[in-house]
C-alpha positions as CSV (number, residue, x, y, z in Angstrom):
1,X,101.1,27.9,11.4
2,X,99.9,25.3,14.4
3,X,97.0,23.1,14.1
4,X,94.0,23.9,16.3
5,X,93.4,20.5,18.1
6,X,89.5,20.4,17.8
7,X,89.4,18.3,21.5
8,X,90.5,21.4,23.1
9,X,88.1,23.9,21.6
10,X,85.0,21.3,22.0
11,X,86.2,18.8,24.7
12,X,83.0,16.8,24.2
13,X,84.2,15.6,20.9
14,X,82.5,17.9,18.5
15,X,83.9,19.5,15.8
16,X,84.0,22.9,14.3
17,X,81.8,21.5,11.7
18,X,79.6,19.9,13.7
19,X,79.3,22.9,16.0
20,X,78.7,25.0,13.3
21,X,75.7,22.7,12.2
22,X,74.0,22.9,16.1
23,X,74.7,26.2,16.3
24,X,72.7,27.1,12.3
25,X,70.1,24.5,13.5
26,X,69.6,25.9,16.8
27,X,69.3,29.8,14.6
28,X,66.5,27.8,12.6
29,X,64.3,26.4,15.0
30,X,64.4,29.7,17.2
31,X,63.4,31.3,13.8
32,X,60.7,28.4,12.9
33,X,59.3,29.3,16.1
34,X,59.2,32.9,16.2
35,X,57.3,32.5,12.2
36,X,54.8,29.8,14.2
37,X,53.6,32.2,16.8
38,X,53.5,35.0,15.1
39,X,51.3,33.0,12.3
40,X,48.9,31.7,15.1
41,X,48.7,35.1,16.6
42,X,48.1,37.3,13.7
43,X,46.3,35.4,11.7
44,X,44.0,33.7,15.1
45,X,43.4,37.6,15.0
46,X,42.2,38.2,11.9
47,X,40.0,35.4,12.1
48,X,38.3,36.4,15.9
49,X,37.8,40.1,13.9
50,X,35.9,38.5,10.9
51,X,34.0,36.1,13.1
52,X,32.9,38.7,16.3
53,X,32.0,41.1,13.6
54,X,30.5,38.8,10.7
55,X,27.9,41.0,10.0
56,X,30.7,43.8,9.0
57,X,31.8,41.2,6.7
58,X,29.3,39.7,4.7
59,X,30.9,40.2,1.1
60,X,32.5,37.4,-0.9
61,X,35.5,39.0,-0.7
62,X,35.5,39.4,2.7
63,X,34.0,35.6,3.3
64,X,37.5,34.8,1.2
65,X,39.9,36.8,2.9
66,X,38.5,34.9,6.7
67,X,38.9,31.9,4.4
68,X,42.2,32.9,4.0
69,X,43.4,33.4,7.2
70,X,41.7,30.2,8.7
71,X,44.2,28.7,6.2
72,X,46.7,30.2,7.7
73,X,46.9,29.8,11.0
74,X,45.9,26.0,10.4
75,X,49.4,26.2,8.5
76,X,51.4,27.6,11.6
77,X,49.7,25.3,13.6
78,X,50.3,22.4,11.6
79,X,54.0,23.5,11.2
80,X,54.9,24.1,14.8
81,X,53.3,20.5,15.4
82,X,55.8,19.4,12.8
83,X,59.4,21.1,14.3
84,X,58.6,20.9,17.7
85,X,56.4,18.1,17.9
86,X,57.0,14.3,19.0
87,X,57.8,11.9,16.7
88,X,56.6,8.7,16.0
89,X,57.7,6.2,13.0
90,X,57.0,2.6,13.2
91,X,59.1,0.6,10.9
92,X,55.7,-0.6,9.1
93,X,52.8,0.2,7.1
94,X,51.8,2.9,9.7
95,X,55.6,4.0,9.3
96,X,54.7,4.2,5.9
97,X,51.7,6.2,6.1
98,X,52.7,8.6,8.5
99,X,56.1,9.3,6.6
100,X,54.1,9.8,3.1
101,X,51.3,12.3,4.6
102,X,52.2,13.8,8.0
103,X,56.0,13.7,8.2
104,X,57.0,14.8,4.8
105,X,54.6,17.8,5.3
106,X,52.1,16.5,3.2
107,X,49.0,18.8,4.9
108,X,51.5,21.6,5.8
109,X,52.2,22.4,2.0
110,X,48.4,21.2,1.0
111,X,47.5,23.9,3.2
112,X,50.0,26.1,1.4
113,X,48.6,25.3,-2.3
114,X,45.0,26.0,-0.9
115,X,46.2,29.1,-0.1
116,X,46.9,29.9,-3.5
117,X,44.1,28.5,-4.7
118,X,41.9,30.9,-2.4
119,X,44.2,34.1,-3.5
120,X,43.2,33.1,-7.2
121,X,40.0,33.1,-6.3
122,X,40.0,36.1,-4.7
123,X,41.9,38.1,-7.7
124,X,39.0,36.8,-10.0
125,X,36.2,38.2,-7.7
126,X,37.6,41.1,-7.4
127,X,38.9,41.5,-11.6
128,X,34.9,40.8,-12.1
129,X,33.9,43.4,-9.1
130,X,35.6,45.9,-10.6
131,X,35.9,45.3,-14.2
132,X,32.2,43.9,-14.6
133,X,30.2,44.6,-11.8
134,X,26.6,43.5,-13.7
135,X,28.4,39.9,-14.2
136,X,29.9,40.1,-11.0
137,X,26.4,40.4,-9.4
138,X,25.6,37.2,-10.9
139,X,28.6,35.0,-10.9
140,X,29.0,35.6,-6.9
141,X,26.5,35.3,-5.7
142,X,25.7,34.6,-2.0
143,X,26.1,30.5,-3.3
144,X,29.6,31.2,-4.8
145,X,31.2,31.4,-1.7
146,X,29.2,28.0,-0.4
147,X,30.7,26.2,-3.7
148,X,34.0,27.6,-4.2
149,X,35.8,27.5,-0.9
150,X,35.3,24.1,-0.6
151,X,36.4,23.6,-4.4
152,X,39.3,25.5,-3.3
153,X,40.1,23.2,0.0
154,X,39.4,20.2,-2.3
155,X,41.9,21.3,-4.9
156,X,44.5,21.9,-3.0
157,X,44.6,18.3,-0.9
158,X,43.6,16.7,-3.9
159,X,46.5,18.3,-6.0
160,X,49.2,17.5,-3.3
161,X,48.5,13.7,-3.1
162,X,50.7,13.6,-6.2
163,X,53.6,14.3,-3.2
164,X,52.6,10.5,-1.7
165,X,51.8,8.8,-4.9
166,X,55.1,9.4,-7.4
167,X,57.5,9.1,-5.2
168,X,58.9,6.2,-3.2
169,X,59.6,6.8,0.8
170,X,62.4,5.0,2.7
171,X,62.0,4.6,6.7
172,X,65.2,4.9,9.0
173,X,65.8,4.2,12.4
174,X,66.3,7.6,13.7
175,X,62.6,8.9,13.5
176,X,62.8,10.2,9.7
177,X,62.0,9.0,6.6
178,X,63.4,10.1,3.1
179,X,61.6,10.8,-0.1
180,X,62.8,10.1,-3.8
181,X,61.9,9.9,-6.9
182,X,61.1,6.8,-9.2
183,X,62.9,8.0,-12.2
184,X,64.8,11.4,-13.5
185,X,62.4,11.7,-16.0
186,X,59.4,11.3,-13.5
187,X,61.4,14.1,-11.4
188,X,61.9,16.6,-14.4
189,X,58.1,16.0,-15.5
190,X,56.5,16.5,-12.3
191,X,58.7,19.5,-11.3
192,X,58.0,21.3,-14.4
193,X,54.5,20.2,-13.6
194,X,54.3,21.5,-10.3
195,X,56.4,24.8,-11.3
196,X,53.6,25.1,-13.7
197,X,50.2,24.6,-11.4
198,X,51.9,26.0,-8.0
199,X,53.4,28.9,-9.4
200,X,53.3,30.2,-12.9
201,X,49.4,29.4,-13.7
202,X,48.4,31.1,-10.3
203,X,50.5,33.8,-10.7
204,X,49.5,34.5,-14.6
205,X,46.4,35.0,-13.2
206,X,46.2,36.8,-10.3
207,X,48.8,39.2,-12.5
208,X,45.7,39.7,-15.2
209,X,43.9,40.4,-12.9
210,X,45.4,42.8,-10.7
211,X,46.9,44.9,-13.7
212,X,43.5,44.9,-15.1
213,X,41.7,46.2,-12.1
214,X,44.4,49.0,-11.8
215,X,43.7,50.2,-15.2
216,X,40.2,50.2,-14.5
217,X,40.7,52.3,-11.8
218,X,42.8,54.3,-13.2
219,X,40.1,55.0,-15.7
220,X,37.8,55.8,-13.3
221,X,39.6,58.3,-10.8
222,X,40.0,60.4,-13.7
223,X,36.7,60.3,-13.8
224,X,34.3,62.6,-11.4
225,X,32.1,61.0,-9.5
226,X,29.1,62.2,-6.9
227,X,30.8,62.8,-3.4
228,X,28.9,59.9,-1.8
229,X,29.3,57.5,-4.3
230,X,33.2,58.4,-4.8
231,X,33.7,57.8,-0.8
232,X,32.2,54.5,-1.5
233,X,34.5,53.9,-4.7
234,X,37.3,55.2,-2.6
235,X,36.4,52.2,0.3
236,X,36.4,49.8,-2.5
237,X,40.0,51.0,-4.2
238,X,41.2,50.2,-0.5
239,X,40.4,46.7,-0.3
240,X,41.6,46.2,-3.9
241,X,44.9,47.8,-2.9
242,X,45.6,45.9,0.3
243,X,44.5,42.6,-1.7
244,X,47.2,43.6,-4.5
245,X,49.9,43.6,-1.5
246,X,48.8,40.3,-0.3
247,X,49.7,39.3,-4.2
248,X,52.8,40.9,-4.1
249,X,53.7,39.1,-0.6
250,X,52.8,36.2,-2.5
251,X,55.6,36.9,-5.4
252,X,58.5,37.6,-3.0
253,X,57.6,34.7,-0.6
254,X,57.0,31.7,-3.2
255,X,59.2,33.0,-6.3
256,X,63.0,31.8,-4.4
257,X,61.1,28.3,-3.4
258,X,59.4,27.8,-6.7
259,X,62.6,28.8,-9.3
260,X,65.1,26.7,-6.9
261,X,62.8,23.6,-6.9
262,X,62.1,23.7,-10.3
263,X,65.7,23.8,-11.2
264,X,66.6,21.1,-8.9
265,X,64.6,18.8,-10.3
266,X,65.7,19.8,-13.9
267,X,69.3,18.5,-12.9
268,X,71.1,21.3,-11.6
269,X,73.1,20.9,-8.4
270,X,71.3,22.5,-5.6
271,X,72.4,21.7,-1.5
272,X,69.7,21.3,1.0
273,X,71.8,21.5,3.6
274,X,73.2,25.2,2.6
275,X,72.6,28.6,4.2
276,X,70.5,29.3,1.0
277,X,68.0,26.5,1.0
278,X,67.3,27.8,5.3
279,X,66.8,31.6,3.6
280,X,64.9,30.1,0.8
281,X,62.8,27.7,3.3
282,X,62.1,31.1,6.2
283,X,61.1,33.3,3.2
284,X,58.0,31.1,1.7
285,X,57.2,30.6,5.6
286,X,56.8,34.2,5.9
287,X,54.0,34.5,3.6
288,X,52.1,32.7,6.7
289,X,52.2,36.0,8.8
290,X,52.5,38.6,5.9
291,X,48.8,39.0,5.2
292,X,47.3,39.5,9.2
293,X,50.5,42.8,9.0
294,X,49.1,43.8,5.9
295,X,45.4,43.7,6.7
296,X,46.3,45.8,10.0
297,X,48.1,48.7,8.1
298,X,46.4,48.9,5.1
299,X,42.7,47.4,5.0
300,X,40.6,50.2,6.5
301,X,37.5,48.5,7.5
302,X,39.5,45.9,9.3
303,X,40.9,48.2,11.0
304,X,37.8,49.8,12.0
305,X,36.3,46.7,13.2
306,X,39.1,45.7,14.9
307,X,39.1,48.8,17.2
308,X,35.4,47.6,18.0
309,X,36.6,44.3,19.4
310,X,40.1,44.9,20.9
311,X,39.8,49.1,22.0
312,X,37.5,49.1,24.8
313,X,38.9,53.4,24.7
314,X,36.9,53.3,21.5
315,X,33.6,52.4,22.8
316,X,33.3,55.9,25.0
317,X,33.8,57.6,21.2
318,X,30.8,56.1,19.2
319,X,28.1,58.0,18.9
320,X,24.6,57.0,20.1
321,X,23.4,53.9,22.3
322,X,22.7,50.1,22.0
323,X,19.1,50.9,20.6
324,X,20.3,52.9,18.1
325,X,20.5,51.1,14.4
326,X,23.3,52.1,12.2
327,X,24.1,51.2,8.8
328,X,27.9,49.4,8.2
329,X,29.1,49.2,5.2
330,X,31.2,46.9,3.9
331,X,33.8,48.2,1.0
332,X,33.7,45.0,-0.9
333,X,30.1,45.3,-2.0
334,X,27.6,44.7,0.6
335,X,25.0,46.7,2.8
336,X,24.3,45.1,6.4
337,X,22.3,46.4,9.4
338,X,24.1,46.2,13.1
339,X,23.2,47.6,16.4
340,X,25.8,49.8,17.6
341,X,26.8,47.8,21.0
């Protein structure tokens, strides 16, 4: 059989190697950018909802879940800056600190583990909503939310610090910098670590909770209830629900990134450079425009009071004038008084 003289296929001296690579890296950015917008634009909508109809959603719960999405559209903003943005590495101590906390996407996955953070957060307030409302009444308070978000933004910077401090960062000349670690054993330790706080402890967790508040309302659908007070239990099961599917988005998204990490820093070979790692990479990026879909097709009050902001059809349908009070109730537990506008 003839050889293929690569000069005649590529004339400008590439390769079929190297074309191969421009072609997989020009798939990936047109990818990375698709996720980026659609992360700003879903969840920039979520957040305008929540914020143009605050009074709609005055409930922890509901004070978590705008948390949430504030979270992540910082995220896709932070990681579009990062691909398409310029970049700038002196070969000095500013070198230094930009390659240890902006390029090697420091905030971007800071951002990612207060993300988690919040979704435990919110799998606990609702376990105690439904499980045990009298302590829940209590425990969150309108203070809780004052406390623990910032706890939550806290622990998550302050947990991915350990990213700049163990390892050691080399500069290059091309604009990039390289991370490795001090020692294999410092590398299996802190990946078993991190497997452990990222991923199995949240996860643990949230799955306690979730299972238990199915059972519980399980228990309690089997149970009659008054009309009114069952349309109100049915308002709460929905928010429960869609919050379960923004758990589950969480499992598919973060399980490939979290076992393949985990097992390359335990010594098994594993290529960064493979169509697996870029599958692996898109997948946990997802999870960045997963919740703003689920919210839209499954969370009932949002969509109600996303109608009121976006549908200006809807406002000929509502009943009454801009003097008239009526009463909106949010599902996740709380009572507010709006005008009808």
């Amino acid at each position: 059989m003839p050889t293929i003289d690569s000069d005649i296929l590529f004339p400008t001296g590439e390769t079929l190697q190297e074309q191969e690579v421009s072609t997989r890296e020009t798939v990936l950015r047109f990818v990375y950018g698709v996720i980026g917008c659609l992360g700003i634009l879903g969840n920039l909508t979520v957040f305008t909802v929540f914020v143009i109809r605050r009074k709609a959603f005055t409930s922890v719960t509901n004070k978590l879940i705008l948390n949430q999405s504030f979270i992540d559209l910082l995220d896709s903003i932070v990681f579009l800056i990062l691909r398409f943005g310029p970049r700038y590495l002196p070969q000095n101590r500013l070198g230094d600190f930009l390659c240890r906390f902006w390029y090697n996407e420091y905030i971007m996955w800071s951002l990612f583990i207060t993300s988690t953070f919040n979704l435990v957060f919110l799998s606990l307030e609702r376990y105690f909503a439904t499980c045990y409302p009298v302590k829940h009444r209590k425990l969150f308070s309108t203070k809780v939310p004052k406390i623990g978000i910032p706890c939550v933004w806290l622990g998550g910077f302050t947990y991915q610090t350990y990213w700049a401090a163990v390892q050691v960062f080399s500069l290059h000349g091309d604009y990039s910098c390289y991370p490795s670690w001090r020692s294999k054993g410092v590398q299996m330790f802190m990946g078993i670590l991190t497997f452990t706080c990222e991923y199995l402890l949240p996860l643990s967790i949230m799955t306690f909770s979730y299972v238990s508040i199915i059972m519980m309302l399980r228990r309690r659908t089997a149970d009659r209830q008054k009309a009114a007070f069952s349309a109100f239990q049915k308002a709460k099961k929905n928010v429960t629900i869609t919050l379960c599917l923004v758990f589950i988005s969480y499992v598919v998204c973060w399980t490939p990134t979290e076992v393949s990490y985990l097992m390359y820093n335990m010594g098994y070979p594993y290529d960064f450079s493979s169509t697996t790692h870029d599958v692996v990479v898109v997948v946990v990026l997802c999870n960045m425009i997963t919740n703003p879909i689920i919210y839209a097709f499954k969370y009932e009050h949002f969509q109600k009071q996303f109608q009121k902001v976006f549908c200006v059809c809807c406002e000929k349908t509502r009943i009454g004038d801009s003097n008239i009070a009526s009463v909106v109730v949010d599902p996740a537990g709380a009572n507010t008084s709006s005008n009808v506008a």
